[in-house]
N, CA and C of each residue as an Amber inpcrd file, in Angstrom:
protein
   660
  -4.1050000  44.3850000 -33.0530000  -3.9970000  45.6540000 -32.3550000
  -5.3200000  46.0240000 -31.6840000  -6.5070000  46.1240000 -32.4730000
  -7.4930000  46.2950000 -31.7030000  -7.9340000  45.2840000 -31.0670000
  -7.8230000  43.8850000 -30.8260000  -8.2310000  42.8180000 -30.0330000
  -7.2180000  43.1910000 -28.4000000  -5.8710000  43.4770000 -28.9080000
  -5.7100000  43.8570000 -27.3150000  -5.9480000  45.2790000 -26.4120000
  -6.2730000  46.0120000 -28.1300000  -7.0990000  47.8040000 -27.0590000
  -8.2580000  47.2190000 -26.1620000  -8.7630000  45.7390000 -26.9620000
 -10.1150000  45.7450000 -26.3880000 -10.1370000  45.0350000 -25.2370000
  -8.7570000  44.2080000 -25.1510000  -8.9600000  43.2350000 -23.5870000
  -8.1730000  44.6080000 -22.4600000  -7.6520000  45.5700000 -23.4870000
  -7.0810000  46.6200000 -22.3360000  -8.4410000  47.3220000 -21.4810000
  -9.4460000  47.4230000 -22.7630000 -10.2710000  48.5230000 -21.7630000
 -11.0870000  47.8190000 -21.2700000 -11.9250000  46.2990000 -21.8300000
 -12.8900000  45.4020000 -21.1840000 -12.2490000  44.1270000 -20.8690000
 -11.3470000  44.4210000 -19.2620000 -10.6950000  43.0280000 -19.4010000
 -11.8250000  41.7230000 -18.9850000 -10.9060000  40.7120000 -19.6610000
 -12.2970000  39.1710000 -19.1280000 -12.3490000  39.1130000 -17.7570000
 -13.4500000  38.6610000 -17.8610000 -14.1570000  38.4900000 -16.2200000
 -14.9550000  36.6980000 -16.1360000 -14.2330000  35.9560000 -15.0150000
 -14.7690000  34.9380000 -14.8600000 -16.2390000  35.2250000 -14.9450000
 -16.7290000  33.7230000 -15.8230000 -18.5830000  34.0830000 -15.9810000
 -19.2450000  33.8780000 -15.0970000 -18.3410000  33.1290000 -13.5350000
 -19.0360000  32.8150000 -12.4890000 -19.1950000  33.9510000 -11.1700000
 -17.9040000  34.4730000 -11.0830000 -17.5410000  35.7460000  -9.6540000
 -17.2530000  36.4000000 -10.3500000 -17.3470000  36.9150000 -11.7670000
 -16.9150000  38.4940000 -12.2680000 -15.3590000  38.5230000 -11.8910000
 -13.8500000  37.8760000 -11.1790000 -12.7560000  38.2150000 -11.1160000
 -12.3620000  38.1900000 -12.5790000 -11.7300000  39.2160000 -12.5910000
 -11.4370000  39.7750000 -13.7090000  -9.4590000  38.7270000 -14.3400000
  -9.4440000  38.5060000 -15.6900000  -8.5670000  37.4670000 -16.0890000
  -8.7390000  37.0000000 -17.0090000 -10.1880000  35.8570000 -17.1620000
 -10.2570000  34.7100000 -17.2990000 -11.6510000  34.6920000 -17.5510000
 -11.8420000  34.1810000 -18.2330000 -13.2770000  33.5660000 -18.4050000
 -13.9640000  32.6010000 -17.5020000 -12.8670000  31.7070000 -16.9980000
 -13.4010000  30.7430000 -16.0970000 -12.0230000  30.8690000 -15.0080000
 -11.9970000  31.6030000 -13.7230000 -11.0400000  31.0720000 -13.0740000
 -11.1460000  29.6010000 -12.1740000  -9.8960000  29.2620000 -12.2550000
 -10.0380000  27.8090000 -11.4100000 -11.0790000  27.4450000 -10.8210000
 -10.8080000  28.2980000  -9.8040000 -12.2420000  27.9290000  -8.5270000
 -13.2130000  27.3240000  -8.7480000 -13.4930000  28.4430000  -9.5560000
 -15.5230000  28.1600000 -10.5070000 -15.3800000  27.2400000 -11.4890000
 -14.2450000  27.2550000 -12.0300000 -13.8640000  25.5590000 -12.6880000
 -14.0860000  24.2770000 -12.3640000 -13.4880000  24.4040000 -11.1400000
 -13.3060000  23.2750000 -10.1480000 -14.4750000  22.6870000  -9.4690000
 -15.2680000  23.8150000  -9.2390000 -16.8070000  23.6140000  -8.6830000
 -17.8470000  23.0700000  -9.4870000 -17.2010000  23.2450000 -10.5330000
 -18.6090000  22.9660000 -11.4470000 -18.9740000  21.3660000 -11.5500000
 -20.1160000  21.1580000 -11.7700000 -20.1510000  19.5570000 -11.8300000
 -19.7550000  18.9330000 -13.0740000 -19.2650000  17.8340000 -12.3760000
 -18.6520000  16.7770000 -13.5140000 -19.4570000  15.7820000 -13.9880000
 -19.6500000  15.4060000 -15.3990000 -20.5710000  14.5810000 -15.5030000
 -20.0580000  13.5690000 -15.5650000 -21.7530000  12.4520000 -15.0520000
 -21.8260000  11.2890000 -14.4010000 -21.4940000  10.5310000 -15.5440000
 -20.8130000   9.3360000 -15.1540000 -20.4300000   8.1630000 -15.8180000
 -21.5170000   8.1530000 -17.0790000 -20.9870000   7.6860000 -18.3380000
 -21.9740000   7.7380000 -19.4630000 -22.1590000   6.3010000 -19.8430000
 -23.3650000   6.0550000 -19.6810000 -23.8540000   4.5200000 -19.7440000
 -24.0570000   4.5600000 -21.2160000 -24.6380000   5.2030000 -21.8660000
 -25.2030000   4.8260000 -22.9340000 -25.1460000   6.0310000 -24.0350000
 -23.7740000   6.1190000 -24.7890000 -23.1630000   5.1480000 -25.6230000
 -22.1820000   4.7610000 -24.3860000 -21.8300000   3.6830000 -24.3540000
 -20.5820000   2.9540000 -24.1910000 -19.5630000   3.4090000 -24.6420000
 -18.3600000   3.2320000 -23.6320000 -17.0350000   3.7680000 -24.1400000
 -17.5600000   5.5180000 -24.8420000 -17.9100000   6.1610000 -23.5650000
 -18.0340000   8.0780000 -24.0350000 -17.9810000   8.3410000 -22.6750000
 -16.7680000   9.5280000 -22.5050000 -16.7360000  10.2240000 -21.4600000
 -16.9550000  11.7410000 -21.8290000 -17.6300000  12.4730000 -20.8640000
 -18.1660000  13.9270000 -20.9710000 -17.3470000  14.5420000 -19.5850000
 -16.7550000  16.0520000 -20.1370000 -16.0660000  16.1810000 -19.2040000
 -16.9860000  17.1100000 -17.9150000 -18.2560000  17.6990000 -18.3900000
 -19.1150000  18.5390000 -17.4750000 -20.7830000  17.8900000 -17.8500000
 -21.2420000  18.2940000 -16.8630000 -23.4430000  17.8480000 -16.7970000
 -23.3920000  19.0870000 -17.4580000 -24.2490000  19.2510000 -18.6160000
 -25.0070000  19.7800000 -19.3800000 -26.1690000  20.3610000 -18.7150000
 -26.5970000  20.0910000 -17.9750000 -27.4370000  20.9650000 -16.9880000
 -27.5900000  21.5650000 -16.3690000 -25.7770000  21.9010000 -15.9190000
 -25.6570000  23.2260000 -15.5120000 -25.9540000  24.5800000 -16.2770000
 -25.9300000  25.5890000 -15.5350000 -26.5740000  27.1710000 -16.9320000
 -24.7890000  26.9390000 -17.1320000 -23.7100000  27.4530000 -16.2130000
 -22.4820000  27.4340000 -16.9090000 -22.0140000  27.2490000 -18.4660000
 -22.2070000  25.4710000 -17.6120000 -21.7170000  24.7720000 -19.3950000
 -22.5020000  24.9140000 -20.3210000 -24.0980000  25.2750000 -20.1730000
 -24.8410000  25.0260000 -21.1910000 -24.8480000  26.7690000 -22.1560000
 -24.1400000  27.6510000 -21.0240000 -24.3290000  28.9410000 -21.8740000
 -22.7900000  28.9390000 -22.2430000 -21.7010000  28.1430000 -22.2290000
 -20.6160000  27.7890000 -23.0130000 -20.7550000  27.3210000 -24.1850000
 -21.8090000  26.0800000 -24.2800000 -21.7100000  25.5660000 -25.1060000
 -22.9300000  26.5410000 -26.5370000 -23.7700000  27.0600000 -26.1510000
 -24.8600000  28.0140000 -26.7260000 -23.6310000  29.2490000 -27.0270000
 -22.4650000  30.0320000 -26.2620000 -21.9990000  30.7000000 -26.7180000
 -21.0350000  30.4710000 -27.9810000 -20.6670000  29.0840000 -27.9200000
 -19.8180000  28.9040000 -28.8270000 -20.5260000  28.1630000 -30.0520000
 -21.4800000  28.0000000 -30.5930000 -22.1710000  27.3560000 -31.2450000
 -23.0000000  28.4640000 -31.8780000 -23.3300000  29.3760000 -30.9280000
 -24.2540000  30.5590000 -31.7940000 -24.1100000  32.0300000 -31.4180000
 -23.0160000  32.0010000 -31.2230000 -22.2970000  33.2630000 -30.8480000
 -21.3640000  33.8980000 -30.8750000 -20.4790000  32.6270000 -31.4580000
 -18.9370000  32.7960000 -31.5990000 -18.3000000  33.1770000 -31.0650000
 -18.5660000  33.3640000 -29.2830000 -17.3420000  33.5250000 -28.4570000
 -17.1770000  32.1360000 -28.5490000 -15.8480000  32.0940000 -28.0040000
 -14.9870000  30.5330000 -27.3730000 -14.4300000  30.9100000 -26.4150000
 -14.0980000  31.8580000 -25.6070000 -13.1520000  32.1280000 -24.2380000
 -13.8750000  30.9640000 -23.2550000 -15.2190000  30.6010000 -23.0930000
 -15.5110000  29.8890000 -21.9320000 -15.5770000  28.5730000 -22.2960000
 -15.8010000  28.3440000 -23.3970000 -15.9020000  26.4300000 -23.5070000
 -14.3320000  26.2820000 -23.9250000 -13.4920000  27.1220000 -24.4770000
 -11.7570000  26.8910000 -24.3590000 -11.3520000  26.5490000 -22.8110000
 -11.8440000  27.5040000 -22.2260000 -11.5570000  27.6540000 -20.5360000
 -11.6770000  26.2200000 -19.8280000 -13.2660000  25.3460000 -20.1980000
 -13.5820000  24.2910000 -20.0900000 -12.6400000  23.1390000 -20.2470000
 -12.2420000  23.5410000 -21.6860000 -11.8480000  22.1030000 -21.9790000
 -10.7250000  22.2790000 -21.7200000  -9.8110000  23.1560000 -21.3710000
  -8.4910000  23.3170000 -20.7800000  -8.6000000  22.6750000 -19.0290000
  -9.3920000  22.8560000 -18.3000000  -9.8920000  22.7020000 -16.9430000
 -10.1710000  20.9430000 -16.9550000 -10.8780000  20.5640000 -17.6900000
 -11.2780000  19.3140000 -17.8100000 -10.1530000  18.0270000 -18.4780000
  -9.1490000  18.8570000 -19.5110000  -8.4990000  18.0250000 -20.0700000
  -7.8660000  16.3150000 -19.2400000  -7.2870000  16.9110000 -17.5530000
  -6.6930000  15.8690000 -16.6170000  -8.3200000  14.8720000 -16.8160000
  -9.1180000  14.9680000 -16.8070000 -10.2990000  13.5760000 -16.4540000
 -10.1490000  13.4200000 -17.7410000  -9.9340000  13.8970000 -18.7850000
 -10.4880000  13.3150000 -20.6990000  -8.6870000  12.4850000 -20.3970000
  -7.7250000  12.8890000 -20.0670000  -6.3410000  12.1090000 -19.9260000
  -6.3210000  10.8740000 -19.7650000  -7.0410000  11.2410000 -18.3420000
  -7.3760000   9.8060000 -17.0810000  -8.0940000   8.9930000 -18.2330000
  -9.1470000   9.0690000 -18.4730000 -10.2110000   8.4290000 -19.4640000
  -9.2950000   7.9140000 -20.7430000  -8.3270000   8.6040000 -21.4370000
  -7.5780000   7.8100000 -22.2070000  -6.8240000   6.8620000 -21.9320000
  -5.7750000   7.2560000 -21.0540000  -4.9090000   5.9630000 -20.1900000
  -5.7170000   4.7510000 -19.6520000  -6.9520000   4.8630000 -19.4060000
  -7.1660000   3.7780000 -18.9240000  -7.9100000   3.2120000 -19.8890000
  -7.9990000   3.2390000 -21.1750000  -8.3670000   2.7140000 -22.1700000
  -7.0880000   1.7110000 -22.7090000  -6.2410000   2.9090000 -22.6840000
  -5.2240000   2.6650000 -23.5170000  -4.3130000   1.3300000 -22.4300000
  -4.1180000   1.2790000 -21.1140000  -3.7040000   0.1310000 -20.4610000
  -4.0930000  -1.2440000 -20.7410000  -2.8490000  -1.9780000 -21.0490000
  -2.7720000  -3.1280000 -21.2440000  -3.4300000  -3.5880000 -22.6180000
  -3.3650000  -2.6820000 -23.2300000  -4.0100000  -2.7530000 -24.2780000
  -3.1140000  -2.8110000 -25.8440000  -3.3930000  -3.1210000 -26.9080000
  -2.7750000  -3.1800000 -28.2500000  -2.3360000  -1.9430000 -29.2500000
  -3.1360000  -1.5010000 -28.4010000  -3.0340000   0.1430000 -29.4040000
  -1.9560000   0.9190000 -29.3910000  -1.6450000   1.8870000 -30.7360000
  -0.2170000   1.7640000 -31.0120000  -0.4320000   3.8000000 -30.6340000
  -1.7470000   4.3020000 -31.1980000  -1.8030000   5.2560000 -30.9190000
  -3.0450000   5.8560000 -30.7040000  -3.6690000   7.2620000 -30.4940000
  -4.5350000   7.9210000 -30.4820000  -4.8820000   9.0680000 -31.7730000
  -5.7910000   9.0170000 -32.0650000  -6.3760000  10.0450000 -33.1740000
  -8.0300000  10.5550000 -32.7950000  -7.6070000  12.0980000 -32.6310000
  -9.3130000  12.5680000 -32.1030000  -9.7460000  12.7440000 -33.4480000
 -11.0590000  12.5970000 -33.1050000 -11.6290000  12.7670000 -34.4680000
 -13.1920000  13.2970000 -34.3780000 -12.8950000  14.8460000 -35.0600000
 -14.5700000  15.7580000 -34.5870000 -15.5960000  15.0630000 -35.1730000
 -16.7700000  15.3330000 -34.9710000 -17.8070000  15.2320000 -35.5090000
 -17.9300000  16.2390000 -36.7700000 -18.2580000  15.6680000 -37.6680000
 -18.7360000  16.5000000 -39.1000000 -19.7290000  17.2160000 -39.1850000
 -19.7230000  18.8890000 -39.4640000 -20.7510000  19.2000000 -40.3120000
 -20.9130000  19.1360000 -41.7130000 -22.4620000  19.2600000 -42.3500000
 -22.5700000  19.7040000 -43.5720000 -22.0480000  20.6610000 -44.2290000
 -21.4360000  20.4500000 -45.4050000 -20.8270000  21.6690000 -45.8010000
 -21.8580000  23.3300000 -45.7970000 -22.9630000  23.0440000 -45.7560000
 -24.1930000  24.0350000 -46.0440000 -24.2880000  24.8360000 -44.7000000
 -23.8740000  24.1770000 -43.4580000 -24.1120000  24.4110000 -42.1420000
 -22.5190000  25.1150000 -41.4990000 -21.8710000  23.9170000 -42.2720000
 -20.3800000  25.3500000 -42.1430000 -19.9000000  26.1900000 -42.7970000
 -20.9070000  26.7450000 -43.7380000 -21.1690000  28.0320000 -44.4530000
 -21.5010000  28.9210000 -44.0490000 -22.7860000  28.3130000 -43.2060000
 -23.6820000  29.8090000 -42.5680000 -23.4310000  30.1290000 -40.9490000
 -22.5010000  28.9950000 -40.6350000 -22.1370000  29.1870000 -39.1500000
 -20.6800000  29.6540000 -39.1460000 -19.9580000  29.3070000 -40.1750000
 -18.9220000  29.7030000 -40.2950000 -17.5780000  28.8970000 -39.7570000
 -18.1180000  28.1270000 -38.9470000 -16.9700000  27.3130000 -38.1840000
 -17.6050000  25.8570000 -37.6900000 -16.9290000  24.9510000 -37.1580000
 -17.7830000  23.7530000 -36.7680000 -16.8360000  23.6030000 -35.4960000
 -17.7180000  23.5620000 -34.5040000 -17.7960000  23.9340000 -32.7650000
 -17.1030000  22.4480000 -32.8500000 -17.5050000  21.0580000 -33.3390000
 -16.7330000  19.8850000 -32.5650000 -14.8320000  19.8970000 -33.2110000
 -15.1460000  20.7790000 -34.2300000 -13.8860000  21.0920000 -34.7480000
 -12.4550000  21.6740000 -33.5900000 -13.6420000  22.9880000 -33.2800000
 -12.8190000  23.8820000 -32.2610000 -12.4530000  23.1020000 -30.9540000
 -13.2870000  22.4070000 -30.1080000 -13.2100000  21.5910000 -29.4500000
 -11.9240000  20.8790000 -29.0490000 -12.0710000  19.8770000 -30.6690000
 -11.1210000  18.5530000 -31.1240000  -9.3210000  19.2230000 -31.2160000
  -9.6860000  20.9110000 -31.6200000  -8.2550000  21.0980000 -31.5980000
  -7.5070000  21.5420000 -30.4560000  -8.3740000  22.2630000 -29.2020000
  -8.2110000  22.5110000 -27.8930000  -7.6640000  21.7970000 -27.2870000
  -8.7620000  20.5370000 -27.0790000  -8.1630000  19.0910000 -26.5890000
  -7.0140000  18.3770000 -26.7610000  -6.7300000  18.5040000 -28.4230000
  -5.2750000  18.2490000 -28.5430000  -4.2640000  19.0240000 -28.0550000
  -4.6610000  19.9030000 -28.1310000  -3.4590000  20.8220000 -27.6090000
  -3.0550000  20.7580000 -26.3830000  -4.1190000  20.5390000 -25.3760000
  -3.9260000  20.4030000 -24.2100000  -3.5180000  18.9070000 -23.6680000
  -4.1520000  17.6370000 -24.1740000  -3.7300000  15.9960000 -24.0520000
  -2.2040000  16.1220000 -24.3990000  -1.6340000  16.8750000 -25.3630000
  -0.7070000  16.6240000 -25.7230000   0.5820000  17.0900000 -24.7050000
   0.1360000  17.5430000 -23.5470000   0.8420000  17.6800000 -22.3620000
   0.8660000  17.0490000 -21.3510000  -0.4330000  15.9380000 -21.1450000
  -1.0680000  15.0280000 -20.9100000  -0.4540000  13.3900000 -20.5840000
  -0.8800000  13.1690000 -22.0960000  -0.4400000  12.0050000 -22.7610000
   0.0760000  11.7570000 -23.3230000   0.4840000  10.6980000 -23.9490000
   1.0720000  11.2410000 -25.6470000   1.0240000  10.0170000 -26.4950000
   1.5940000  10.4960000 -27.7370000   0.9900000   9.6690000 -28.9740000
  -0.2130000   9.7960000 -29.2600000  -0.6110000  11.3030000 -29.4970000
  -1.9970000  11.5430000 -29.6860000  -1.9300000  12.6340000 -31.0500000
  -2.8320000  12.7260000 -31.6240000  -2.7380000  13.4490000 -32.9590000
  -4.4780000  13.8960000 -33.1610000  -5.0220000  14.9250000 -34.1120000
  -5.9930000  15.0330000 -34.4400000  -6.0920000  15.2830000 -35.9450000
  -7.3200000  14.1740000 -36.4930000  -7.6130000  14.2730000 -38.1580000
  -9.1710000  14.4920000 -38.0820000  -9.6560000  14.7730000 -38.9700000
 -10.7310000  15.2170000 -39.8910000 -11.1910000  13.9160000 -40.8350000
 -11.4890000  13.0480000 -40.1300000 -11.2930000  11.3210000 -40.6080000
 -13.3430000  11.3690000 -41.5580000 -14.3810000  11.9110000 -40.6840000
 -15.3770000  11.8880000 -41.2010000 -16.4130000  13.1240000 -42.1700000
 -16.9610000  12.5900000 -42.7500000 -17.7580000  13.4640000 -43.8280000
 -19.1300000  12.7010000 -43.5270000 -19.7610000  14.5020000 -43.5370000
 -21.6080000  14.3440000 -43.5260000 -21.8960000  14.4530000 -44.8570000
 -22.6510000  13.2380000 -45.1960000 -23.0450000  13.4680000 -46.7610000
 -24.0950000  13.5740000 -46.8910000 -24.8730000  13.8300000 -45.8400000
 -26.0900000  14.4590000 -45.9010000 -26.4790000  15.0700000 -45.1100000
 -27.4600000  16.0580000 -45.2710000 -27.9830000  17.0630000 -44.4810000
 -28.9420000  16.5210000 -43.3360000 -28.6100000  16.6910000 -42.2950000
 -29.6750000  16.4770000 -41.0640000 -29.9840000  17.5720000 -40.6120000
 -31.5900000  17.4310000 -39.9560000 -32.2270000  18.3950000 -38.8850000
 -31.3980000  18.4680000 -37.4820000 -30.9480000  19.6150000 -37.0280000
 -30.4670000  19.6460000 -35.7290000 -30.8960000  19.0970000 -34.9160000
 -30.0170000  18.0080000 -34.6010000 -30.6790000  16.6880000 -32.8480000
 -31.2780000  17.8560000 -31.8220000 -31.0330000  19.0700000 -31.6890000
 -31.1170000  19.8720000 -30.5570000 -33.3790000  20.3910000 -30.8710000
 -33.3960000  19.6820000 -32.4610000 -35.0100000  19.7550000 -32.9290000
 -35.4010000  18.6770000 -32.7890000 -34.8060000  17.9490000 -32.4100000
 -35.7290000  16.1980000 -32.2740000 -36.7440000  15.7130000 -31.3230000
 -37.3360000  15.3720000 -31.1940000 -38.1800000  14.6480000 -29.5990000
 -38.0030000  14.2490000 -28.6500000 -37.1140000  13.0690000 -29.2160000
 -37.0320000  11.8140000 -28.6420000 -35.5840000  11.2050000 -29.3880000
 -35.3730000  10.0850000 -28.3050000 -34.0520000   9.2460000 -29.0260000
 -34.4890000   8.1910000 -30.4290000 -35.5240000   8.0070000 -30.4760000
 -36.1510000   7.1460000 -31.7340000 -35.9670000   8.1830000 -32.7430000
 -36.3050000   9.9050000 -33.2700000 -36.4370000  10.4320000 -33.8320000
 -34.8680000  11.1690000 -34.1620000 -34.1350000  11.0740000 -32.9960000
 -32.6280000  11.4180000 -32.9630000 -31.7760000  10.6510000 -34.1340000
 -32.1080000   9.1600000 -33.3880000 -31.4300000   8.2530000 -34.2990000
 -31.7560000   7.5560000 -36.1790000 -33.1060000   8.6300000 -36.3320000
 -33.4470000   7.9380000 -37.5300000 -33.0900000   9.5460000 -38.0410000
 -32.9060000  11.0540000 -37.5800000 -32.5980000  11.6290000 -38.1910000
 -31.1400000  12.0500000 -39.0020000 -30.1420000  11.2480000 -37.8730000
 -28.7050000  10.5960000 -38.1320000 -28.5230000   9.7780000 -38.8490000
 -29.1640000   8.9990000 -38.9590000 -28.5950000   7.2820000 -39.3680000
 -28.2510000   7.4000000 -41.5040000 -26.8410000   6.9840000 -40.9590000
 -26.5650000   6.6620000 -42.4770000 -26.2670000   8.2120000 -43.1580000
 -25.7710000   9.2660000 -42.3310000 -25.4270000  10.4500000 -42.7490000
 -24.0020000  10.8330000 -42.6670000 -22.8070000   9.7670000 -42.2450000
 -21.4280000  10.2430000 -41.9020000 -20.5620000   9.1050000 -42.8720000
 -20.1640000   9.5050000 -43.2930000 -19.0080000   8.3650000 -44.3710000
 -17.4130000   8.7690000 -43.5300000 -16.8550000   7.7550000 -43.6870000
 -15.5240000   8.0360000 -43.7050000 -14.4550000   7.2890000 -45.0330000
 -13.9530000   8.1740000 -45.7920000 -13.4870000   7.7930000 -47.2220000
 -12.4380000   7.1020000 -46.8040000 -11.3720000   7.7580000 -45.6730000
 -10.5080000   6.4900000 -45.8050000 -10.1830000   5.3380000 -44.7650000
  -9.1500000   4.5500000 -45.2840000  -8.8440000   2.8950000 -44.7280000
  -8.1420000   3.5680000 -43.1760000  -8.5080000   2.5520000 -42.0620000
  -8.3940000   3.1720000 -41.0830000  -7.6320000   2.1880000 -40.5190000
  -6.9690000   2.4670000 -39.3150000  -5.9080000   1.2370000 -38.8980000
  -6.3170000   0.9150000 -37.7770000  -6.4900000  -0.6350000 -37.5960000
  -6.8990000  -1.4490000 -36.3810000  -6.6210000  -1.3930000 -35.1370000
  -4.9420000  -0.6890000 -35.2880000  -4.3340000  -0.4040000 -33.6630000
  -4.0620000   1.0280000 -33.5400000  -4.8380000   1.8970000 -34.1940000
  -5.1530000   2.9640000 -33.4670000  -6.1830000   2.7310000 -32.9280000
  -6.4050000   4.0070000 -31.7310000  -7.5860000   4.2700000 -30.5080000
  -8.4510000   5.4420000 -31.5540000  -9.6300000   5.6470000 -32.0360000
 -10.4100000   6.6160000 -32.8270000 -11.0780000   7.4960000 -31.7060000
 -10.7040000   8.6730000 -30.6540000 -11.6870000   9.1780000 -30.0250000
 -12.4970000  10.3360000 -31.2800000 -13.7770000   9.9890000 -30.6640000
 -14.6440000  10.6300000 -31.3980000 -14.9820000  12.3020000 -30.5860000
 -14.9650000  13.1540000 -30.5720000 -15.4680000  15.0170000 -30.2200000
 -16.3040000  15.1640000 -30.7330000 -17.0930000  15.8410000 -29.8960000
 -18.6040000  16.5380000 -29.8630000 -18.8560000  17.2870000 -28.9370000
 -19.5210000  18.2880000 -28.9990000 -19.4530000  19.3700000 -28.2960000
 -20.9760000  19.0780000 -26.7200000 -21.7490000  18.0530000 -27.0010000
 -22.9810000  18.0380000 -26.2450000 -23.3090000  16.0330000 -26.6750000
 -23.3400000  15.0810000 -25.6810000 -23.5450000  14.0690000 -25.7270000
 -24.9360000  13.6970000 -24.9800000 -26.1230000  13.6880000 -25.6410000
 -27.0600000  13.1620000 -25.1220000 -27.7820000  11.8690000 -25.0610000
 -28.6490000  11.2600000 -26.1820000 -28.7260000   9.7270000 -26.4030000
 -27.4460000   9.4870000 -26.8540000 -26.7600000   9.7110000 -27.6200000
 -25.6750000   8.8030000 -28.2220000 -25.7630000   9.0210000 -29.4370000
 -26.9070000   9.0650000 -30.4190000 -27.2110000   8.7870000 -31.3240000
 -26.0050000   9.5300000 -32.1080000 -25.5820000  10.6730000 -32.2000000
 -24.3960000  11.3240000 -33.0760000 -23.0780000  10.3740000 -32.5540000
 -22.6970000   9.9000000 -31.6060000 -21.9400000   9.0930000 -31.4600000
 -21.6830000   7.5600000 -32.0210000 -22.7860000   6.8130000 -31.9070000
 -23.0540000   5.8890000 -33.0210000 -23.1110000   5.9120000 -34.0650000
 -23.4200000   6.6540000 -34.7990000 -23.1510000   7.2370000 -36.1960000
 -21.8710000   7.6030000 -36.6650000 -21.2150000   7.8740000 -35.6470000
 -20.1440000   7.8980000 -36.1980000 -18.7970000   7.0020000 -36.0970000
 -19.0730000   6.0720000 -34.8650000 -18.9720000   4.8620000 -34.7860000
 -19.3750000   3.7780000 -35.5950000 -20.2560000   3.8750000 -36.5440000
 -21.0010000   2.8280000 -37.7970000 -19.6610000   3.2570000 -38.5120000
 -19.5960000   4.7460000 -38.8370000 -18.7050000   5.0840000 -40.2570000
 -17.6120000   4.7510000 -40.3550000 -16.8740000   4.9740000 -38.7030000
 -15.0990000   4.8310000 -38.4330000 -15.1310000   3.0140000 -38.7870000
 -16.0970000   2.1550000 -38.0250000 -15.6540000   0.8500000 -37.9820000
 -16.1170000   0.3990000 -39.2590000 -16.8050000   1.0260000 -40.5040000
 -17.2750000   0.4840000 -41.8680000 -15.8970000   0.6980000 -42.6460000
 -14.6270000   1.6770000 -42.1800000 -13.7590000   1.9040000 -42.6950000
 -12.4200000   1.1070000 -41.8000000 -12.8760000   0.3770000 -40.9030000
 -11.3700000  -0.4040000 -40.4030000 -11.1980000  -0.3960000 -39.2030000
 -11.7700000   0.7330000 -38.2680000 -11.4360000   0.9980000 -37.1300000
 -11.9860000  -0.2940000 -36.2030000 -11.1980000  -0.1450000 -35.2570000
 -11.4040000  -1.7750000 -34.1620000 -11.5540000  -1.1460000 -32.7810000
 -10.9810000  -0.0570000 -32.7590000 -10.5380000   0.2160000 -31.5000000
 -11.6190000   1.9460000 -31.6080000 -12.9320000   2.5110000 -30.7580000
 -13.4660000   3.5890000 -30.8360000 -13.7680000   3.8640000 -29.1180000
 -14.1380000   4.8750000 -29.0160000 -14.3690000   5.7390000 -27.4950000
 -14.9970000   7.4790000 -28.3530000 -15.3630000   8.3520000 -27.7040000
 -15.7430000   9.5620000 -27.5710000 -15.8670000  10.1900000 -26.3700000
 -15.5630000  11.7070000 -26.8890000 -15.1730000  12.3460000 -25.6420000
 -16.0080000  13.7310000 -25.8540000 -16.7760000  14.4900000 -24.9810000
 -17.6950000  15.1090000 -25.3650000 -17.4660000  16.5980000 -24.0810000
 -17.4630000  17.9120000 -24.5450000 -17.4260000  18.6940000 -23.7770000
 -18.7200000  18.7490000 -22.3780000 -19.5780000  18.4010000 -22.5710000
 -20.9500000  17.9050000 -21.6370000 -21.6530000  16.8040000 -22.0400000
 -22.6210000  16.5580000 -20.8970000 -23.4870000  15.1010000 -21.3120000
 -24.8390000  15.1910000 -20.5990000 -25.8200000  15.1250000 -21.2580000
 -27.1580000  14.8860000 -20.3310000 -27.6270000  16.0990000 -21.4140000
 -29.2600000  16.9310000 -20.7040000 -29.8730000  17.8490000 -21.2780000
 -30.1690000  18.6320000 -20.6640000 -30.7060000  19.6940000 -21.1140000
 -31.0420000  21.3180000 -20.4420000 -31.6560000  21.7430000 -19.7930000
 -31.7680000  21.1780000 -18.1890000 -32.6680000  21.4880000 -17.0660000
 -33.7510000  22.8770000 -17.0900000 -34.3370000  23.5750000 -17.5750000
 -34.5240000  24.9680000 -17.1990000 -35.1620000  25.3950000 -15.9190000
């Protein structure tokens, strides 16, 4: 009741032209840049550059602010290229199905944040692929069993990857002809992507990719 007194008296306003609706209408959707092919990790598509202010105050709002109206907006807008990017994995290929699969927080970190952003993400995406594509599903396949320093505190990709490494388990047996996409909310070296790529394929997986709401880093 009071969530719709409140879109009655402050309705949403695109974050780009203020038209009132939407958080993101099309237009300013459509305009925004798409990020560039991702060399490195291999097999990871990002659906926006991270260097825009847009995506990057989407992704800062939903991570430490707890709105979601604009990175929902995103990944609803972007879903047709994360589609494209599955099908053409999935062509000519063995695989029987698809399973997204978020990135893990620490239990200590989704205590005090309250929610885990690659979570929110991973369930958007499904919702929306699943109009898409199909034979797609989303599980909760990995566990952080240890506490890391936020990559967003690191240096460098040497310091990224040794603050990751050997922090994601996955407990169970995983099947060879599923496709494992991996979610994450910000893809920069890779390093959270490989990591979690070590864990899925230490448990069975044959077949991995990731799919990431942005890619690159924070121009100012």
């Amino acid at each position: 009741m009071i969530d719709h007194l409140l879109a009655f008296l402050f309705p949403e306003q695109c974050s780009i032209c203020q038209k009132p609706g939407t958080a993101l209408c099309i237009d300013c959707g459509s305009a925004l840049p798409k990020a560039s092919p991702i060399q490195e990790p291999p097999q990871a598509f990002a659906l926006f550059n991270y260097s825009n202010s847009t995506i990057r105050d989407a992704v800062w709002q939903l991570k430490y602010h707890h709105k979601s109206s604009l990175a929902k907006m995103l990944i609803r807008q972007g879903t047709p290229g994360a589609a494209a990017y599955i099908e053409s994995i999935l062509a000519n290929s063995p695989i029987k199905q698809s399973l997204l699969v978020p990135i893990p927080q620490h239990y200590t970190k989704t205590l005090s944040r309250g929610f885990n952003q690659s979570y929110l993400i991973t369930k958007w995406l499904n919702r929306y692929l699943q109009d898409a594509t199909t034979n797609i599903s989303a599980r909760r396949l990995l566990k952080k069993n240890s506490r890391s320093e936020s990559q967003a505190h690191t240096q460098n990709r040497q310091e990224r990857a040794r603050n990751i490494a050997h922090s994601m388990q996955c407990p169970t047996s995983l099947d060879p002809t599923t496709l494992y996409i991996i979610v994450d909310d910000v893809i920069t070296t890779g390093s959270t992507v490989y990591e979690a790529s070590r864990a899925l394929r230490a448990a069975g997986a044959k077949h991995i990719c990731a799919i990431a709401l942005a890619h690159g880093y924070a121009h100012h």
